[in-house]
C-alpha positions in Angstrom: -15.0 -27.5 -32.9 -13.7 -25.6 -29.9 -16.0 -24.8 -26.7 -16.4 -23.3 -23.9 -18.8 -24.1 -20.8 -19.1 -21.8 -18.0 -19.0 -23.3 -14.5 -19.4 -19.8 -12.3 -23.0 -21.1 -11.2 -23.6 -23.2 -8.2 -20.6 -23.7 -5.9 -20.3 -24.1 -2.3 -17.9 -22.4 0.0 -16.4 -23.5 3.4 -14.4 -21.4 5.4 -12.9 -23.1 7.9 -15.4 -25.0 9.9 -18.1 -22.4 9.2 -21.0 -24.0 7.4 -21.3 -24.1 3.7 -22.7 -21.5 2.0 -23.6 -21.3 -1.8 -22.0 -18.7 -4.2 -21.3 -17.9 -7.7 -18.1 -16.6 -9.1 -16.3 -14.6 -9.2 -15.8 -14.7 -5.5 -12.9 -13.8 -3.0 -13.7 -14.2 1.0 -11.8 -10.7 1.9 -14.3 -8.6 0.3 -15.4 -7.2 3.5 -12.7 -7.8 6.2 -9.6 -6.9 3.9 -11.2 -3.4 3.7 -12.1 -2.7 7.2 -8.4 -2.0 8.5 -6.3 -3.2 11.3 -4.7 -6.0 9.2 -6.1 -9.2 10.4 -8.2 -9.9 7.5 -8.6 -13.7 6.7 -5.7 -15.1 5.6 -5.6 -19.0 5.2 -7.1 -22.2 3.7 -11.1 -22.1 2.2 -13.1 -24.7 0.1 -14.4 -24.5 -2.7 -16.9 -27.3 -4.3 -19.1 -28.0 -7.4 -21.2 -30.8 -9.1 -21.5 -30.8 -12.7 -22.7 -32.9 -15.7 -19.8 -34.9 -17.8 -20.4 -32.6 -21.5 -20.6 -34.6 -24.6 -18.0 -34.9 -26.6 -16.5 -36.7 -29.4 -14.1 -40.0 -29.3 -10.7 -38.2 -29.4 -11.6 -34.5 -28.2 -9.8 -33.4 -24.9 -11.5 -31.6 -22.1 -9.8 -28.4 -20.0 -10.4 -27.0 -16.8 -9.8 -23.7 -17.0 -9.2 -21.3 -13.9 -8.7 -17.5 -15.4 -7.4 -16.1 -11.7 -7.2 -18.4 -8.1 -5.8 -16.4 -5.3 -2.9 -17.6 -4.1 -2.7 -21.6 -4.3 -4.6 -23.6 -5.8 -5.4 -27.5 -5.2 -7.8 -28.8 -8.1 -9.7 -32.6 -6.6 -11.5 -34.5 -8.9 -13.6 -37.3 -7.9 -11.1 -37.4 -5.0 -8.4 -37.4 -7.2 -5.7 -34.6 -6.7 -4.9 -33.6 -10.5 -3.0 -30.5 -10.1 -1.6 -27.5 -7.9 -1.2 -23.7 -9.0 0.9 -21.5 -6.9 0.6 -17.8 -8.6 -2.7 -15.6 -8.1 -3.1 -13.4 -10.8 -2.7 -15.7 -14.1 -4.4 -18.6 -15.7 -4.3 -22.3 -15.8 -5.5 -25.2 -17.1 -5.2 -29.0 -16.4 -6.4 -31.6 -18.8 -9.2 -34.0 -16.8 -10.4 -36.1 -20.0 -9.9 -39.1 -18.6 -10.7 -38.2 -15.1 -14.6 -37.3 -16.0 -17.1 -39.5 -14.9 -21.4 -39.1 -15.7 -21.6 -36.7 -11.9 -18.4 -35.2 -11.1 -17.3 -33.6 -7.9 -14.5 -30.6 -7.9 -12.6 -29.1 -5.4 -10.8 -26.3 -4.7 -8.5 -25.7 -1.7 -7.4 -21.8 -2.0 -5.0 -20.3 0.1 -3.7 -17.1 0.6 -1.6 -17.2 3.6 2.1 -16.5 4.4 4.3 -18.6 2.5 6.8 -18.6 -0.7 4.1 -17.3 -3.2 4.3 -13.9 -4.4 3.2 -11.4 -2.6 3.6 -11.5 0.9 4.4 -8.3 1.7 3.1 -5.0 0.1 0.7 -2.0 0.9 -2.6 -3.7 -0.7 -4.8 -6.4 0.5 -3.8 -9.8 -0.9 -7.6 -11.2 -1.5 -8.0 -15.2 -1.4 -10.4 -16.9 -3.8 -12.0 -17.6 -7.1 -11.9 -14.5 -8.5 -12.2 -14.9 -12.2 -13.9 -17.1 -14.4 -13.6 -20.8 -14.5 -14.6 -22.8 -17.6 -14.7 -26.5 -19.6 -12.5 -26.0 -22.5 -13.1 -28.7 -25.1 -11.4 -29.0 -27.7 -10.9 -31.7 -31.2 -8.1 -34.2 -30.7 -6.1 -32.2 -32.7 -5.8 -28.7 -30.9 -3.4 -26.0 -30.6 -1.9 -26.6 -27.3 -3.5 -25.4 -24.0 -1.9 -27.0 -21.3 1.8 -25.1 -21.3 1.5 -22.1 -18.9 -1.8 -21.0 -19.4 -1.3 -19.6 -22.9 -2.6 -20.3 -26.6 -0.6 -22.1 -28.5 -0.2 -19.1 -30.7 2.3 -16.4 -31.2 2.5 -13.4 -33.2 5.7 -10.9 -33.6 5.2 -8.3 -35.8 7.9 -6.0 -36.8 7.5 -2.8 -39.1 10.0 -0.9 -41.2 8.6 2.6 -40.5 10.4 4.5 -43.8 8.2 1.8 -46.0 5.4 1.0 -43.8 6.2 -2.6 -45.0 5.5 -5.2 -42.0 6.3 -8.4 -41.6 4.2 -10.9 -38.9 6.2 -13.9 -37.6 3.4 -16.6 -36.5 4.1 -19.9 -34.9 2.0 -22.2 -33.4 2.6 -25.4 -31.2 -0.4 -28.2 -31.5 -1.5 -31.3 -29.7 -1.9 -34.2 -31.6 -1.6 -35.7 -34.8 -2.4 -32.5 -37.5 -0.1 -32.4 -40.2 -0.7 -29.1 -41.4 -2.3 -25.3 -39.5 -3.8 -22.7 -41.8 -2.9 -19.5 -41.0 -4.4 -16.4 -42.3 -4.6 -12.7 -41.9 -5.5 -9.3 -43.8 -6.8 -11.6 -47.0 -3.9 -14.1 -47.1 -3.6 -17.6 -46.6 -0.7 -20.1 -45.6 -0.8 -23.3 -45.0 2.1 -24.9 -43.0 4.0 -27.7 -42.1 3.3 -29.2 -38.6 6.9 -30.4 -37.4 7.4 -31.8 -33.9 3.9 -30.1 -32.5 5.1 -26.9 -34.3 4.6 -24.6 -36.8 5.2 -21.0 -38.5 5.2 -18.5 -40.9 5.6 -15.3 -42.1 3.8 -12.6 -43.5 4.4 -9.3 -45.1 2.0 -6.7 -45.2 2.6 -3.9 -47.7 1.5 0.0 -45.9 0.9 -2.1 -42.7 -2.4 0.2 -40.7 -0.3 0.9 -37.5 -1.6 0.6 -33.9 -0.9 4.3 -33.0 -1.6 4.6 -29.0 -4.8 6.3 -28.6 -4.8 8.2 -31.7 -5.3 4.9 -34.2 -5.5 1.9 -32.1 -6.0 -0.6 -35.3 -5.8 -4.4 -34.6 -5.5 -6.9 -37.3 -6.9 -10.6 -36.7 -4.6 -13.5 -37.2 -6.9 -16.9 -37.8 -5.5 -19.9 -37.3 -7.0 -23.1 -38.1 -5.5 -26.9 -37.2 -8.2 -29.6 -38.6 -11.4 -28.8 -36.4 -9.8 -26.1 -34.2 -9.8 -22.7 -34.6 -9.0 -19.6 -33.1 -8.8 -15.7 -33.7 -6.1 -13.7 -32.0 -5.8 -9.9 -32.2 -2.6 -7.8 -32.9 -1.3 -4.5 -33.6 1.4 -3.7 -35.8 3.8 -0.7 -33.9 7.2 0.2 -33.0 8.5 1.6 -30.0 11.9 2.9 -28.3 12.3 3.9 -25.1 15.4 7.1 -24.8 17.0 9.2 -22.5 16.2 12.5 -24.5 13.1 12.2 -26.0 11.3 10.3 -23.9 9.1 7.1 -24.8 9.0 7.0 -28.9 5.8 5.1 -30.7 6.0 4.7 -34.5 8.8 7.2 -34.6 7.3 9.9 -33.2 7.8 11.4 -29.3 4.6 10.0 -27.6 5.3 10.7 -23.6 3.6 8.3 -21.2 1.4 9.9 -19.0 -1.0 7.7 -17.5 -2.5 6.4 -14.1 -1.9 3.1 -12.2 -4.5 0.4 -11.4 -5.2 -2.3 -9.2 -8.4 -4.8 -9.5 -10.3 -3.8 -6.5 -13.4 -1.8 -5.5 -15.7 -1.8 -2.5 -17.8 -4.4 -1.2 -16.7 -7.0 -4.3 -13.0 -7.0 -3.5 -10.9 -8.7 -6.7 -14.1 -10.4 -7.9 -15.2 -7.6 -10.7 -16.8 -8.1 -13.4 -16.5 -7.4 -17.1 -18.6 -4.5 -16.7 -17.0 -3.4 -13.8 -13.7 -3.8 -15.8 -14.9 -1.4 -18.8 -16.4 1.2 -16.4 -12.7 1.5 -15.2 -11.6 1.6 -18.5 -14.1 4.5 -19.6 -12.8 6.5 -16.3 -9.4 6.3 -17.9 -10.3 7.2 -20.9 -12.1 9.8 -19.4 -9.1 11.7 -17.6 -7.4 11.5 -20.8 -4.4 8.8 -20.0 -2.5 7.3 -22.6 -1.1 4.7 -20.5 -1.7 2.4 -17.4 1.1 1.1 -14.9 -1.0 -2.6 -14.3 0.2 -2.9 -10.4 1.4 -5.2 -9.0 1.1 -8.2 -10.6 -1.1 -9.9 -13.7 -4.8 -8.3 -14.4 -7.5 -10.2 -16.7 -6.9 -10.8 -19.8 -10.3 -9.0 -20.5 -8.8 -5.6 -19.5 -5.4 -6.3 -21.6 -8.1 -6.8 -24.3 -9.2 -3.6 -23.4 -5.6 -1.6 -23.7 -5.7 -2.9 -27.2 -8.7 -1.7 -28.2 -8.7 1.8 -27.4 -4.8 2.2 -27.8 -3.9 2.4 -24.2 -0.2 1.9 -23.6 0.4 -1.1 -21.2 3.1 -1.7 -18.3 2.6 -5.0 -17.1 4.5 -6.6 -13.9 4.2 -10.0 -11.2 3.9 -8.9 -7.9 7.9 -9.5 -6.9 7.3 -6.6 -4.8 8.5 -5.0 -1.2 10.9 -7.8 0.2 12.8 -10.4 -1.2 12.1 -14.1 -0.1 15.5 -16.5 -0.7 13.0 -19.1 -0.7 10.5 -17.4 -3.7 12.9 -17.4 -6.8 11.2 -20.2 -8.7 7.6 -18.5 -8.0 9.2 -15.4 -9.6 10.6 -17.1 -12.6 7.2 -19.3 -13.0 5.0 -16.2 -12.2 7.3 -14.0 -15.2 6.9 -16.8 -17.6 2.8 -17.2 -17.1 3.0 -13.1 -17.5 4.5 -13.0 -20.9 3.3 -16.2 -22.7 -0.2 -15.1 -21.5 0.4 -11.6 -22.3 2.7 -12.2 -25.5 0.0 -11.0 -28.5 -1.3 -7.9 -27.0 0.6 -4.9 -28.3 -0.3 -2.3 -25.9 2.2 -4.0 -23.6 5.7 -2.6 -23.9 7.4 -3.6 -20.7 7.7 -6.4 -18.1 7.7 -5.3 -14.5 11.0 -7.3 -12.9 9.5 -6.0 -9.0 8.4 -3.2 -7.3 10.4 -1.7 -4.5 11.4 -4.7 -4.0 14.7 -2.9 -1.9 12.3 -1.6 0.9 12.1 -4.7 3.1 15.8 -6.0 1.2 19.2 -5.6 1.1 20.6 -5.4 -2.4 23.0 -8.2 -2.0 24.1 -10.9 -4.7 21.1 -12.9 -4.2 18.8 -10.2 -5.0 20.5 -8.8 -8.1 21.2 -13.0 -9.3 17.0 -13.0 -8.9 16.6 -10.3 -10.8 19.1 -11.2 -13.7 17.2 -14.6 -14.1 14.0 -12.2 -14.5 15.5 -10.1 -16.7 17.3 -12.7 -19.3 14.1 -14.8 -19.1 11.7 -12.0 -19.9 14.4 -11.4 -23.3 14.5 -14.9 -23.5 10.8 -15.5 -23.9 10.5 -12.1 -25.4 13.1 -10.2 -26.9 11.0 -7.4 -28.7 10.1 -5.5 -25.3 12.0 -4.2 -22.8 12.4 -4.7 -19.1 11.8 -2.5 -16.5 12.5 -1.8 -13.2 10.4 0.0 -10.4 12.4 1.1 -7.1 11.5 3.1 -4.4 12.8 6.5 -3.7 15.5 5.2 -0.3 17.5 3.4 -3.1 20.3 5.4 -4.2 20.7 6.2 -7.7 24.3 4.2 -8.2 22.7 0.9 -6.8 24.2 -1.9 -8.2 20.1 -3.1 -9.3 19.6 -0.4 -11.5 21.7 -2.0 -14.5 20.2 -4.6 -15.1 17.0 -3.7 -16.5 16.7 -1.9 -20.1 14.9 1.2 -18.3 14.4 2.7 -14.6 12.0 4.4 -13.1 11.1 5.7 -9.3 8.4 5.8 -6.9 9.0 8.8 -5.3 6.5 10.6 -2.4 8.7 13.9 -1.4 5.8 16.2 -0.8 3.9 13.3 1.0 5.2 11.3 3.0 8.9 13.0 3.9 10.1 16.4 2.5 9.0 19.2 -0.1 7.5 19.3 -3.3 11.0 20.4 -4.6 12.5 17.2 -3.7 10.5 15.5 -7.0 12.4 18.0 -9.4 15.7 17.8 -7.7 15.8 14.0 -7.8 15.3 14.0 -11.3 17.7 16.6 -12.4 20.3 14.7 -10.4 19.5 11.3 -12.4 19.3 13.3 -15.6 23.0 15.3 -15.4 24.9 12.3 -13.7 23.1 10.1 -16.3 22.1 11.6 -19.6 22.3 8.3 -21.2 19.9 6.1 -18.9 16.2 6.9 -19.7 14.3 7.1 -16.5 10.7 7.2 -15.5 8.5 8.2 -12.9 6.3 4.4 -11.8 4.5 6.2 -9.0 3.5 9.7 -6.7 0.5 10.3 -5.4 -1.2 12.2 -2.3 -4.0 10.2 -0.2 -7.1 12.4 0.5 -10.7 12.0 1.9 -12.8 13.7 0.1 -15.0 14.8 3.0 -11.5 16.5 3.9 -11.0 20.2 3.1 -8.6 23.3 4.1 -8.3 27.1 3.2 -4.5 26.1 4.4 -3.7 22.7 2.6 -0.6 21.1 4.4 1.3 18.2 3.8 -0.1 15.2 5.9 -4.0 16.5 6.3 -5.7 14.1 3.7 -7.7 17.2 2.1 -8.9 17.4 -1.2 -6.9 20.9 -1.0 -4.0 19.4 -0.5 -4.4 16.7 -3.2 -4.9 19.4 -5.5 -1.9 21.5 -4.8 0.6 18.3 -4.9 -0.6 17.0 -8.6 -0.6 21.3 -9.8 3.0 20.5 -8.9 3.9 17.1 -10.3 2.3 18.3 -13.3 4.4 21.2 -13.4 7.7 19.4 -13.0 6.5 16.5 -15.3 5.5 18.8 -18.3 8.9 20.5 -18.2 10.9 17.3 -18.5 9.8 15.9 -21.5 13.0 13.4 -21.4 10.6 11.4 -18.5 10.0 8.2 -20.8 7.0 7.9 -18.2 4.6 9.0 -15.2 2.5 6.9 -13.7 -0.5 8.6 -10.9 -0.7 6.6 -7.5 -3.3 5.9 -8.4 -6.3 6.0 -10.5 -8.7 4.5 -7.7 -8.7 4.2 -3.9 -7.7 0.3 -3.1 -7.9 -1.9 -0.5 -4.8 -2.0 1.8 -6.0 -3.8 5.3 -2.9 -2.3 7.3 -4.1 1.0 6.7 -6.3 2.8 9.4 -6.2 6.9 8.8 -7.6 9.6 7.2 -11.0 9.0 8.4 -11.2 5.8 6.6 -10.0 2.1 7.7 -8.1 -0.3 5.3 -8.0 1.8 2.1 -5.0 3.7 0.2 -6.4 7.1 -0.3 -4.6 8.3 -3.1 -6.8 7.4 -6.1 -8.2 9.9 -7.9 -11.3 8.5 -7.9 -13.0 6.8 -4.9 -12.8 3.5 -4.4 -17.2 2.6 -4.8 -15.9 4.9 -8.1 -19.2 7.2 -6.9 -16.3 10.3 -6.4 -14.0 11.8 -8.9 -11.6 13.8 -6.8 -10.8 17.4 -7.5 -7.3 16.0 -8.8 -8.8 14.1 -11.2 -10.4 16.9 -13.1 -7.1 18.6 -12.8 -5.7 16.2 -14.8 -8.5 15.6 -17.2 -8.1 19.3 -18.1 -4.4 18.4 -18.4 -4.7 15.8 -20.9 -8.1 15.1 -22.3 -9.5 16.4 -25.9 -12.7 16.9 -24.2 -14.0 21.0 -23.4 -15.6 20.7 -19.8 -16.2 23.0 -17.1 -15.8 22.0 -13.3 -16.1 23.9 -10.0 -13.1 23.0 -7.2 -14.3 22.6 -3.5 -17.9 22.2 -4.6 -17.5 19.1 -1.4 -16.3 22.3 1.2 -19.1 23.3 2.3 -19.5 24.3 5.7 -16.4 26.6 6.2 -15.2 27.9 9.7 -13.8 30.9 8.3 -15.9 34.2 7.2 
């Protein structure tokens, strides 16, 4: 029987030569000095150790270490043994140590987040260091479904749906460790039992008027059981269909469902990276809340436990690795390992729908033939690994619209800031008129816009560039405007749902923090913006007074 042990409890940490402290995941180092601005928080090489107890287990059964989330690098030591390196921040791993346990064992983990070939290295948000998620003992019989190959399950489900029948059918396969001759599979009251060949084995089943996972309106999820001698598991999926179009926008279960949602990334004040599962489903209710239908999962791989999240309550998923801001000849393979993590991690969860190739990746680049050959290995591995989604493509609003980069993933979108940071409102709507007349037949999207603000900021005469609530307010009444007119925008993403941690940053009255969330950062302040866009899109009757924060005013 498969189990898990949790081994958050207990550690010591060693920065540098600093004495050892005692800690308990999850934990990052930059909690407090990637947050205070100026850029120089920590960025380098920390220890991390633990003692524990050899668990019992039977002659035969295998026993994983399991890392959820090690920012950046990871070198695992066992009994002074090194056993394995992980070079990728944001997914999971695990490395078989069986038959490197003794009675008392000692672990070690040197973590590093410094400059080098690992993804990112260059990008407007802190790039924490540490333990930040959970790491656990997996064991598991002799007979298992595999664990070891890049973090994922052993277990993969495709459904597909003919949407004129409802008929579905569910593609499973399975790859297993061992000597198991045969996996039982079953889901909504059947049962298969299969033929292991080689370490693999599928099926298929049909599901007559299959229950479809319908966004936020019917998020159902059907279980998949799989069972190989003493090893089981349950994995959730939805049954759905999706196109993404030019002239109607994004299309779920046949019917126009447009995209509107906010973007994330997995910080807050004072814990850095290192949240929590309940600080993970009190962002999720604040999504919920302002009535989104989709999140843009920036910039790289979140926990698995918020994905789990998007599938329950039917939010639609964008997920991405952080190939972001400037191209590193030397990265390619981190890329290509960091995409393939990504989707086999990320395979079973059907509110994904795209795979991120990078993020303005042409702001620090040239778009020469090593950049576009990078991003053609992304985008025919993500198809190859997963040819029911599509790939997408994020570029910032310098890169001009007949670039070269913008064929080669299925759909484009821009991050555009006219209204911010250069130019007029007007700009927004112009830009995407342009796209739309010179190409009707591309869809396009719109990944990110956003205006910082300080809520302690305020302004009878809001301007562009003065961090006031005001001003905030006025930018999304625009956006929203232009966005609602152009239903052929497949998506539109807010920059962003909460304030984050970005260490360069040093202005509007705060230090090392992106002010454009709607929401504060601590999460203690929804911004006048974010009722704006709660009246905008959520079912939910409310009342709300503006400028209740402007209080002291110089004028009469």
């Amino acid at each position: 029987m498969r189990r898990k042990i949790n081994l958050n409890d207990n550690w010591y940490f060693t920065k540098e030569e600093n004495q050892r402290v005692e800690i308990h995941l999850p934990h990052t180092w930059n909690a407090v000095d990637g947050i205070d601005g100026g850029n120089d928080y920590y960025r380098g090489t920390c220890l991390y150790e633990k003692e524990f107890t050899k668990p019992s287990f039977e002659e035969g059964e295998r026993v994983y270490l399991e890392f959820e989330g090690v920012a950046m690098k990871a070198t695992v030591i066992l009994n002074e043994k090194e056993i394995g390196i992980h070079e990728g921040g944001y997914s999971t791993f695990r490395i078989d140590i069986t038959d490197e346990l003794k009675d008392t064992n000692r672990l070690k983990v040197f973590v590093n987040n410094e400059k080098n070939h690992i993804y990112p290295q260059s990008a407007d948000f802190t790039f924490y260091g540490g333990i930040y998620r959970d790491v656990h003992l997996v064991v598991v019989p002799k007979n298992h479904f595999t664990l070891a190959y890049k973090g994922g399950l052993g277990i993969k489900v495709t459904p597909t749906v003919h949407l004129d029948t409802r008929c579905a059918t569910v593609f499973v396969e399975a790859w297993v460790e061992g000597e198991a001759k045969e996996v039982l599979f079953e889901t909504d009251n059947q049962k298969i039992n299969v033929e292991v060949e080689a370490g693999y084995a599928k099926c298929e089943f049909v599901i007559e008027d299959a229950h479809l996972w319908d966004g936020i309106n019917d998020p159902y999820l059907y279980s998949l059981n799989a069972k190989v001698d003493e090893d089981e598991l349950c994995v959730n999926y939805g049954i759905r269909s999706f196109e993404i179009t030019s002239d109607r926008g994004f299309i779920l279960n046949g019917k126009e469902y447009p995209l509107r949602g906010v973007s994330r990334h997995q910080d807050r004040s004072e814990v850095g990276n290192a949240l929590t599962k309940e600080m993970h489903e009190e962002d999720m209710a604040i999504i919920r809340e302002v009535g989104a239908n989709s999140i843009r999962l920036a910039h790289y791989q979140h926990a698995q436990y918020f994905y789990d999240l998007c599938d329950k309550y039917g939010i639609i998923a964008w997920a991405e690795i952080p190939y972001i801001t400037m191209h590193m000849s030397e990265g390619r393979e981190n890329t290509l390992s960091q995409m393939e993590e990504l989707i086999i991690q990320n395979y079973n969860h059907p509110s994904i729908v795209v795979w991120g190739l990078s993020n303005e990746i042409t702001a620090a680049s040239i778009v020469n033939e090593e950049l576009l050959e990078n991003h053609r290995k992304l985008n025919d591995l993500a198809h190859k690994l997963d040819p029911t989604r599509k790939t997408v493509l994020a570029s910032a609003f310098m890169l001009e619209i007949d670039s070269p980069i913008l064929d080669i993933a299925d759909a484009n979108t821009y991050n555009l800031y006219f209204g911010w940071y250069l130019g007029d409102l007007v700009q927004n709507d112009e830009f995407f008129d342009e796209w739309h007349e010179k190409y009707p037949n591309k869809p396009i999207g719109f990944s990110e816009y956003g205006a910082d603000t300080n809520p302690a900021y305020h302004s009878t005469k809001p301007e562009r560039g003065d961090y006031t609530e005001s001003y905030q307010c006025l930018y999304h009444e625009h956006m929203l405007d232009m966005i609602e007119k152009r239903n052929w925008l497949w998506c539109t993403y807010v920059w962003n749902m909460f304030d984050f941690a970005a260490d360069g940053r040093d202005e509007g009255g705060k230090h090392g923090q992106n002010q454009k969330g709607l929401v504060t950062m601590d999460r203690q302040i929804k911004k006048d913006a974010f009722y704006l866009y709660k009246a905008h899109w959520s079912k939910e009757p409310f009342v709300y007074i503006t400028e209740r924060r402007y209080v002291n005013r110089n004028e009469k």
